[in-house]
C-alpha positions as CSV (number, residue, x, y, z in Angstrom):
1,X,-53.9,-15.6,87.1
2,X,-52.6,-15.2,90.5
3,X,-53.6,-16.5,94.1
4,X,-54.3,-14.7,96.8
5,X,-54.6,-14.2,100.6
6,X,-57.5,-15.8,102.0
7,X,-58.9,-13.5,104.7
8,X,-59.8,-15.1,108.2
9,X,-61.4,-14.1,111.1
10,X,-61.2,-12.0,113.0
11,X,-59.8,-9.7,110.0
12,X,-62.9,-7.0,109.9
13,X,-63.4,-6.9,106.3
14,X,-65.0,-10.1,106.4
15,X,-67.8,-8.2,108.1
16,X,-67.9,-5.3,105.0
17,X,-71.3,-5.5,102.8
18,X,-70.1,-5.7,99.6
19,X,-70.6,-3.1,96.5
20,X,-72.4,-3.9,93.2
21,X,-70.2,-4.0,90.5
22,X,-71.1,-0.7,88.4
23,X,-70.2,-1.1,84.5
24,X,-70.9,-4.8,83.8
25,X,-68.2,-7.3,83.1
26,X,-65.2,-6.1,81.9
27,X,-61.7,-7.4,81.3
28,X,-60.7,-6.2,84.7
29,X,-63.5,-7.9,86.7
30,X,-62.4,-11.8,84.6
31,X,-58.8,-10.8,85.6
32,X,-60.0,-10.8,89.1
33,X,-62.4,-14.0,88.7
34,X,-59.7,-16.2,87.4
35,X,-57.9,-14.7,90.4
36,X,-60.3,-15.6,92.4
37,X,-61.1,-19.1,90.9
38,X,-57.1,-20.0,90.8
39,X,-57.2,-19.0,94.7
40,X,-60.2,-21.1,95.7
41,X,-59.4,-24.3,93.9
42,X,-55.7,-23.9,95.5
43,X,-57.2,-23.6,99.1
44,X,-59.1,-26.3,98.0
45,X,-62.4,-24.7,98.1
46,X,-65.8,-24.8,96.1
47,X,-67.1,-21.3,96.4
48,X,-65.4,-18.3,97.2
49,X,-66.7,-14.4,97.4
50,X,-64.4,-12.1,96.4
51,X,-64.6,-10.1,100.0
52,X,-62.3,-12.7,100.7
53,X,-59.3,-11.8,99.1
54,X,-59.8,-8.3,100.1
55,X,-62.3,-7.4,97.2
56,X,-65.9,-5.8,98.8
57,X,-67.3,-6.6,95.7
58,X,-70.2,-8.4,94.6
59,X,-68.5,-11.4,92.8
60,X,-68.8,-15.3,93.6
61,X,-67.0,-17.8,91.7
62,X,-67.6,-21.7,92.4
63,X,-66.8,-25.3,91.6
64,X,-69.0,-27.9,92.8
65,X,-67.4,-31.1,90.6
66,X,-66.4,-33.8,92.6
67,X,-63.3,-35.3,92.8
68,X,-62.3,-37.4,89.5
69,X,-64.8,-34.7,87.8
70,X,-64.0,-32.2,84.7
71,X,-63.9,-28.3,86.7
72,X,-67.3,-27.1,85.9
73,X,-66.3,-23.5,87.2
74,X,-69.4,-20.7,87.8
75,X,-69.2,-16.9,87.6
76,X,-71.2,-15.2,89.7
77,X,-71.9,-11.2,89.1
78,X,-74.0,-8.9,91.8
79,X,-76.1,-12.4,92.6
80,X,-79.5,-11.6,94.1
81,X,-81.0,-14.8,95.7
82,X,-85.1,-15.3,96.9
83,X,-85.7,-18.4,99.2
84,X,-88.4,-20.8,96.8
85,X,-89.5,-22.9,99.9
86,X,-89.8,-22.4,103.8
87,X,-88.3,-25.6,103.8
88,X,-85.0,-25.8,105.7
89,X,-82.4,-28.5,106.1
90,X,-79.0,-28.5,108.0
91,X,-75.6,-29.4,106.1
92,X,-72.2,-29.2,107.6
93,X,-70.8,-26.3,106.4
94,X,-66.7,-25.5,106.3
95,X,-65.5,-22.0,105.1
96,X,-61.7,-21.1,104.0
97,X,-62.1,-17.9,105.8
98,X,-62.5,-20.0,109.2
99,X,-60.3,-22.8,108.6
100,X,-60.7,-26.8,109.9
101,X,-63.9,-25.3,111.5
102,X,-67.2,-27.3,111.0
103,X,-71.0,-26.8,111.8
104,X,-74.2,-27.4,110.7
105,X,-76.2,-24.1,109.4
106,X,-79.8,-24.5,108.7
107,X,-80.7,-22.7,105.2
108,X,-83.1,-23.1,102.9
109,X,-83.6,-26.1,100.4
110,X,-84.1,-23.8,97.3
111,X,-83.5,-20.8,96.1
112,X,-83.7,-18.4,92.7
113,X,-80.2,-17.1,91.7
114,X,-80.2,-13.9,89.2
115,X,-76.9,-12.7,88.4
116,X,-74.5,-12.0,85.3
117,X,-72.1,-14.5,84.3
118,X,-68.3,-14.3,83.2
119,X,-69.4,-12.7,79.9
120,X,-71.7,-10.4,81.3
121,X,-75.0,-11.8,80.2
122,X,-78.0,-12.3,82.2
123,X,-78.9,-15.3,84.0
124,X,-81.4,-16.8,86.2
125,X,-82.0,-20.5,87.6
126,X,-83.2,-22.6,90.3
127,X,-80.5,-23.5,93.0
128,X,-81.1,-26.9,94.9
129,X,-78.8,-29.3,97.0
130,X,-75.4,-28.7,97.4
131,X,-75.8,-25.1,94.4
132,X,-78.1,-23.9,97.1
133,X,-76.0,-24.3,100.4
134,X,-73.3,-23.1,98.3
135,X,-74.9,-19.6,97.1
136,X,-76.1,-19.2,99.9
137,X,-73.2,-19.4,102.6
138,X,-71.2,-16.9,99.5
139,X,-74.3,-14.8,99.5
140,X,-73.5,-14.3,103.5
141,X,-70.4,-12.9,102.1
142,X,-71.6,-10.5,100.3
143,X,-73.7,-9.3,103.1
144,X,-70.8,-9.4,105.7
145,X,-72.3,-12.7,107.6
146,X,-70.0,-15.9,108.0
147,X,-71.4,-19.2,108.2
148,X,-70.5,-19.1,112.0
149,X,-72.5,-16.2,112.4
150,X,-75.6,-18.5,112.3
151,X,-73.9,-20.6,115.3
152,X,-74.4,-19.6,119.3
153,X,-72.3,-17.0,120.7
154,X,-70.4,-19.9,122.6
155,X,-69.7,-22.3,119.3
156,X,-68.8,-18.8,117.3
157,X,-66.2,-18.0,119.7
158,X,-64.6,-21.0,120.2
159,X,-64.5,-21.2,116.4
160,X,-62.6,-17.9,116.2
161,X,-60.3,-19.0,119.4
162,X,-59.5,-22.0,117.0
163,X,-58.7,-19.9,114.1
164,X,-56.5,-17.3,116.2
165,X,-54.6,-20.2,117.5
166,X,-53.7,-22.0,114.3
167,X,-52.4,-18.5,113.2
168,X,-50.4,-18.1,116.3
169,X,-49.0,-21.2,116.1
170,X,-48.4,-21.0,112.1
171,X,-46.5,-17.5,113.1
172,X,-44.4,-19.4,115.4
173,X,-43.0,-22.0,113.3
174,X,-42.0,-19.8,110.6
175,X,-38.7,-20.1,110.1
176,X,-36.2,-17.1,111.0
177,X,-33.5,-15.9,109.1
178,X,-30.7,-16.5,110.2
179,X,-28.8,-13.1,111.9
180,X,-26.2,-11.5,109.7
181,X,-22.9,-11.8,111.6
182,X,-20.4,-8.4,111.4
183,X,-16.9,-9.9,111.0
């Protein structure tokens, strides 16, 4: 397993639509799942898509334990979600792709999740609470939609102003080597 970069706006591959993944699950597509899963829960994050290291594939992994909870990590493979209820709620959403940046995003209370899981096999459930926020701010993902796309043009901006600063500023305080000196 490996981490990876985390990609954050205003990087446009965020914005790609991801591709099904042709061929099923193979050894290839864990490898980059337990990529993926080691990345995320070194961010610390509980969902991440795989467009976000770079990958414009259709692949979610996600860890909603708790703190003081075993892992209980989730494989996600070319998920297709359908809303259950007009209801909506709000819930303050972060993302690791738009770091220390907060808002509320109204979505759905439930939702149907089909998708493959790390062995390739066929699955299908109901997604409520905190599983349906979840799936469905890493479904955006797939589609090339981050949470603060959902947000007014004036709170998406200053959120991507507040990312572009952090980075500038992170850039900055890198140390430099130090000059080799010609004797």
């Amino acid at each position: 397993m490996a981490i990876r970069e985390i990609l954050t706006v205003p990087d446009p591959r965020l914005k790609e639509v991801s591709k099904p993944v042709e061929g099923g699950v193979t050894d290839e597509l864990r490898q980059l799942m337990d990529d993926m899963l080691e990345t995320m829960y070194d961010a610390p994050g509980i969902g991440l898509a795989a467009i976000q290291i770079g990958e414009p594939l259709r692949v979610i992994v996600m860890d909603l334990a708790g703190e003081g909870e075993e892992p209980n990590p989730r494989y996600f493979v070319n998920p297709e979600i359908l809303p259950l209820t007009e209801d909506m709620a709000p819930y303050e959403e972060g993302c690791l792709s738009v770091p220390d940046v907060f808002d509320e995003v109204d979505r759905p209370t439930r939702c149907r999740v089909k998708y493959l899981d790390y062995d390739g096999n066929e699955r299908e459930e109901i997604a409520e609470g905190m599983f349906a926020v979840c799936i469905q701010h890493e479904m955006d993902h797939l589609e090339g939609i981050l949470f603060i796309d959902h947000l007014s043009r004036l709170k998406r901006q200053r959120a991507v102003d507040k990312v572009k600063k952090a980075l500038r500023f992170k850039a900055k305080s890198k140390p430099r080597p130090a000059a080799a000196t010609v004797a």
